[in-house]
MDAnalysis code that builds the backbone (N, CA, C; Angstrom):
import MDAnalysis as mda
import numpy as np

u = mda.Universe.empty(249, n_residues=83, atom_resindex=np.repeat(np.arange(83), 3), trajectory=True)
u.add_TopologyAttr("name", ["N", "CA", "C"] * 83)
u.add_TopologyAttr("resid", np.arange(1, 84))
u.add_TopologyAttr("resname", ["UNK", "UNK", "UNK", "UNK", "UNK", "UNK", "UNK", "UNK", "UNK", "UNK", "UNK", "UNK", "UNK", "UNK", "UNK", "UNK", "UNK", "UNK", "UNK", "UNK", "UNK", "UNK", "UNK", "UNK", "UNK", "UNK", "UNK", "UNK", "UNK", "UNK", "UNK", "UNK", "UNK", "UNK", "UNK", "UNK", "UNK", "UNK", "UNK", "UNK", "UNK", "UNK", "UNK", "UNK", "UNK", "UNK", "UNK", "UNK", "UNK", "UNK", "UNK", "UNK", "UNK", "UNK", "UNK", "UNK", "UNK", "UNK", "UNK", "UNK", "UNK", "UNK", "UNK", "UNK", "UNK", "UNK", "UNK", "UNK", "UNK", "UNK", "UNK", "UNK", "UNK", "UNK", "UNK", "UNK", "UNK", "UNK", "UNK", "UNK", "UNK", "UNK", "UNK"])
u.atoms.positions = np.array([
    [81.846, 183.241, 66.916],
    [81.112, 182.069, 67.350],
    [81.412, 180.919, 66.386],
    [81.625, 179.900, 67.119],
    [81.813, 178.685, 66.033],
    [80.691, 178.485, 65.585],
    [80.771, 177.308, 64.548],
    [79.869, 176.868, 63.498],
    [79.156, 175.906, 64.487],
    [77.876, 175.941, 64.931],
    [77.293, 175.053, 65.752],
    [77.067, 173.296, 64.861],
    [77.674, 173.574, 64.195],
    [77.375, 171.739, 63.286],
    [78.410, 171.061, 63.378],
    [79.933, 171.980, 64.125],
    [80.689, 171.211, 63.603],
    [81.258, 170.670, 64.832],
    [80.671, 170.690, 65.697],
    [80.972, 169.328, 66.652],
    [79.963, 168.096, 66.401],
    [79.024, 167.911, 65.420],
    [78.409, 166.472, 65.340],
    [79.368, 166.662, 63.902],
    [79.467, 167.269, 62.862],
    [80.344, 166.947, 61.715],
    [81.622, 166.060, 62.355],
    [82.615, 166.561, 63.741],
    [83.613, 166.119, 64.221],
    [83.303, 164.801, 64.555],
    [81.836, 164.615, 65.340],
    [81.309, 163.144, 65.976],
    [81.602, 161.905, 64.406],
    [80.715, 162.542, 63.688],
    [80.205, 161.954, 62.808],
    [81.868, 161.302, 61.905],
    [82.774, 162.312, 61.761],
    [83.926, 161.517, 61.426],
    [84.776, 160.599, 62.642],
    [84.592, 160.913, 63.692],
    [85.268, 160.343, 64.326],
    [84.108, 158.854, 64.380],
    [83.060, 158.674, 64.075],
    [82.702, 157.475, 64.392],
    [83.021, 156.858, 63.120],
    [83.214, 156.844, 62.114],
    [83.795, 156.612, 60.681],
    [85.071, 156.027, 61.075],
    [86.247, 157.344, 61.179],
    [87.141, 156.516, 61.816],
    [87.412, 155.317, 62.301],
    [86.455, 155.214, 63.584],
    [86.753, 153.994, 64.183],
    [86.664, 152.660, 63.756],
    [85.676, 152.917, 62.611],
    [85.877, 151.947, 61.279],
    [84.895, 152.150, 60.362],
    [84.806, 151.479, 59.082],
    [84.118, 152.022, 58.142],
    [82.800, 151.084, 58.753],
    [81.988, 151.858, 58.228],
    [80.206, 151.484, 58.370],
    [79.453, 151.398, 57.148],
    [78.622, 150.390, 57.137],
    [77.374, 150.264, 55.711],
    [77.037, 151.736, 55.393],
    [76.612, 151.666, 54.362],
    [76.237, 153.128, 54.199],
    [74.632, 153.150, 54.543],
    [73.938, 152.097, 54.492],
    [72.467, 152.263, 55.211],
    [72.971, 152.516, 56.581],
    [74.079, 152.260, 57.425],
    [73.611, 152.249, 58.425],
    [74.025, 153.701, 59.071],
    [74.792, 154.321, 58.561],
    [75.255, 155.636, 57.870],
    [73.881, 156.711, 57.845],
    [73.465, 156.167, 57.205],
    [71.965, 156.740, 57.128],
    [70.941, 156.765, 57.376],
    [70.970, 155.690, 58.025],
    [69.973, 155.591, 58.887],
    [70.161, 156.530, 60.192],
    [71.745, 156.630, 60.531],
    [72.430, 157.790, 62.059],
    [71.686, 158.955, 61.742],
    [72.314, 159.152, 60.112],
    [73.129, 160.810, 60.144],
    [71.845, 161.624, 58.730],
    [71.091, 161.181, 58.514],
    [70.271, 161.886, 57.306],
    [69.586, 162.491, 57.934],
    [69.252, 163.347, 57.525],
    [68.085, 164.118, 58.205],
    [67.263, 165.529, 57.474],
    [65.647, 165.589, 57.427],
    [65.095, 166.261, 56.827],
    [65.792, 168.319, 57.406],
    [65.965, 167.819, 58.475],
    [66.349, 169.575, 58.580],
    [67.476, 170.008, 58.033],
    [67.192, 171.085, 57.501],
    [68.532, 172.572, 56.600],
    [69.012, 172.592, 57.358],
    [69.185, 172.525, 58.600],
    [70.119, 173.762, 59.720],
    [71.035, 172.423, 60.209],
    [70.555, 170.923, 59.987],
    [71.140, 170.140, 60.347],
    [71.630, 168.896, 59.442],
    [71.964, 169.398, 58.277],
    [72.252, 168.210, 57.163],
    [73.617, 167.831, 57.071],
    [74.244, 167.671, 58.532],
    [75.123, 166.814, 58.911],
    [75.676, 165.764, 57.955],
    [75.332, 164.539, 57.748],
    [75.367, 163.945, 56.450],
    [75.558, 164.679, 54.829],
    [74.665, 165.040, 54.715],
    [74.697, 165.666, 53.238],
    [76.126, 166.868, 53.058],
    [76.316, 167.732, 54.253],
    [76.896, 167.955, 53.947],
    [78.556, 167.817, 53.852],
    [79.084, 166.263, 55.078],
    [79.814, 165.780, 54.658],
    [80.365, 165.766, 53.523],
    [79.301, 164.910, 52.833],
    [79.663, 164.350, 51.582],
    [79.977, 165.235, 50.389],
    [79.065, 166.366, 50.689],
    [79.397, 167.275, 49.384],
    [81.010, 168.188, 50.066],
    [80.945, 168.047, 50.749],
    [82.223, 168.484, 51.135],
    [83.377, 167.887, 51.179],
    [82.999, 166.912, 50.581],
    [84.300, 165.825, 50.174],
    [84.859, 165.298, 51.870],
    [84.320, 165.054, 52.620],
    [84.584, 164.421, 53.873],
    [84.852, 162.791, 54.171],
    [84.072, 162.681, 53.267],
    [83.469, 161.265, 53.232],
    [83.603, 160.347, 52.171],
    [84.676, 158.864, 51.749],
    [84.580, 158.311, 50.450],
    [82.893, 157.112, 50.938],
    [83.126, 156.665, 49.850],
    [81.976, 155.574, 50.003],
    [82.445, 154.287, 49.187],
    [83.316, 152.870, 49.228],
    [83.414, 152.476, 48.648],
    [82.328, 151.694, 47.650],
    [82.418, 150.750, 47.221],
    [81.383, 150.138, 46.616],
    [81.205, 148.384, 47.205],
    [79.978, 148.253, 47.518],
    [79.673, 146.850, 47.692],
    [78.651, 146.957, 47.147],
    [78.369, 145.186, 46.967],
    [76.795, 144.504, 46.516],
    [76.051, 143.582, 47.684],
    [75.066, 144.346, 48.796],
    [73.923, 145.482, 47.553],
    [74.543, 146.512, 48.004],
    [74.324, 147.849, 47.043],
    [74.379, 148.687, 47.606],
    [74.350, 149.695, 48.656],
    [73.600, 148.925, 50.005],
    [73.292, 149.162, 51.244],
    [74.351, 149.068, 52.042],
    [75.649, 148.082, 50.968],
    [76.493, 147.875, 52.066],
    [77.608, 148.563, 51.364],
    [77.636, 148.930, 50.736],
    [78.663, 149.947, 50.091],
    [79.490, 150.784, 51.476],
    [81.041, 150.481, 51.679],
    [81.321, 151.074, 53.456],
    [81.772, 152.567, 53.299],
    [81.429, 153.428, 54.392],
    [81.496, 154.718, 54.440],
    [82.855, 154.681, 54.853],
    [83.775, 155.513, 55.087],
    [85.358, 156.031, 55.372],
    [85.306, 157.039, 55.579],
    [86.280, 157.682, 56.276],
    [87.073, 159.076, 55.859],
    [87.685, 159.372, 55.306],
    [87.224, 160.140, 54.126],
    [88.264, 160.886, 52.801],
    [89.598, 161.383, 53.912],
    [90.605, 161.728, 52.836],
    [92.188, 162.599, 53.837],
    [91.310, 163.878, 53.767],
    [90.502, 164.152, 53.357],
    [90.108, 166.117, 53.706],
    [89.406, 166.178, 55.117],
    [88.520, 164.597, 55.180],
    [87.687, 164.444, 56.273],
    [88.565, 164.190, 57.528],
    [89.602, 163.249, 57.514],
    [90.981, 163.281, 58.723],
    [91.697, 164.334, 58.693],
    [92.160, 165.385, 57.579],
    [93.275, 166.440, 57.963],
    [91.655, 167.562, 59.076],
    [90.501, 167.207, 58.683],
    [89.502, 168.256, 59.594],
    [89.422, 167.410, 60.571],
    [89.267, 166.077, 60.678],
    [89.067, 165.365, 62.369],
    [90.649, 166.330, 63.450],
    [91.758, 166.046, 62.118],
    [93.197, 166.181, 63.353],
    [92.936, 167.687, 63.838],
    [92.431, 168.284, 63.045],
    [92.528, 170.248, 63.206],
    [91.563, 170.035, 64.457],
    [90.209, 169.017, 64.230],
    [89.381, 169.433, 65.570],
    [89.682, 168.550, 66.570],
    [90.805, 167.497, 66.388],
    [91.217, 167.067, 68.024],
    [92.630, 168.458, 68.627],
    [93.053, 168.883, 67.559],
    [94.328, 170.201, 67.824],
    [93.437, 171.199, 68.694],
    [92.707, 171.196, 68.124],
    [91.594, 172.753, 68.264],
    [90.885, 172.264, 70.276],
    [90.865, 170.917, 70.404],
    [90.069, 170.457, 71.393],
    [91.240, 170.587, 72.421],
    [92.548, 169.880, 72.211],
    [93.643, 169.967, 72.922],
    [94.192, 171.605, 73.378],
    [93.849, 172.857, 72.235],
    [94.477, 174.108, 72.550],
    [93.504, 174.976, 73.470],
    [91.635, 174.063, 73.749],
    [91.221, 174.803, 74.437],
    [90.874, 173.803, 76.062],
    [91.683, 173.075, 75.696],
    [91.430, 172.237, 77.311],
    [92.820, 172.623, 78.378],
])
């Protein structure tokens, strides 16, 4: 059985992708109090995600690390080998 998180983990980079976003606004999407769903958090500790730096800090822009695109390309491969 797949990992049930990792089609919003896939969402969540692919909306990055499409361009970088504030990091409030980042967090305001993707934080969230539930374990089973720390989507966000665990991006980041997973090295998915850079964060550059702006002033204020709210606007500091989110990206995709290359660990976070070589996992977007595996899950558009993975989407293409089961369609």
């Amino acid at each position: 059985m797949a990992d049930p998180t990792r089609a919003l983990t896939l969402q969540l980079l692919q909306s990055l992708a499409e361009r970088p976003r504030p990091y409030a606004e980042v967090l305001e999407t993707w934080r969230t109090s539930c374990p089973r769903l720390s989507i966000w958090e665990d991006a980041c500790t997973d090295g998915l995600v850079d964060c550059a730096p702006g002033s204020p800090p709210e606007l500091h822009l989110v990206t995709v690390s290359a660990r976070g695109r070589a996992l977007l390309a595996d899950g558009h491969a993975e989407g293409e080998r089961t369609n």
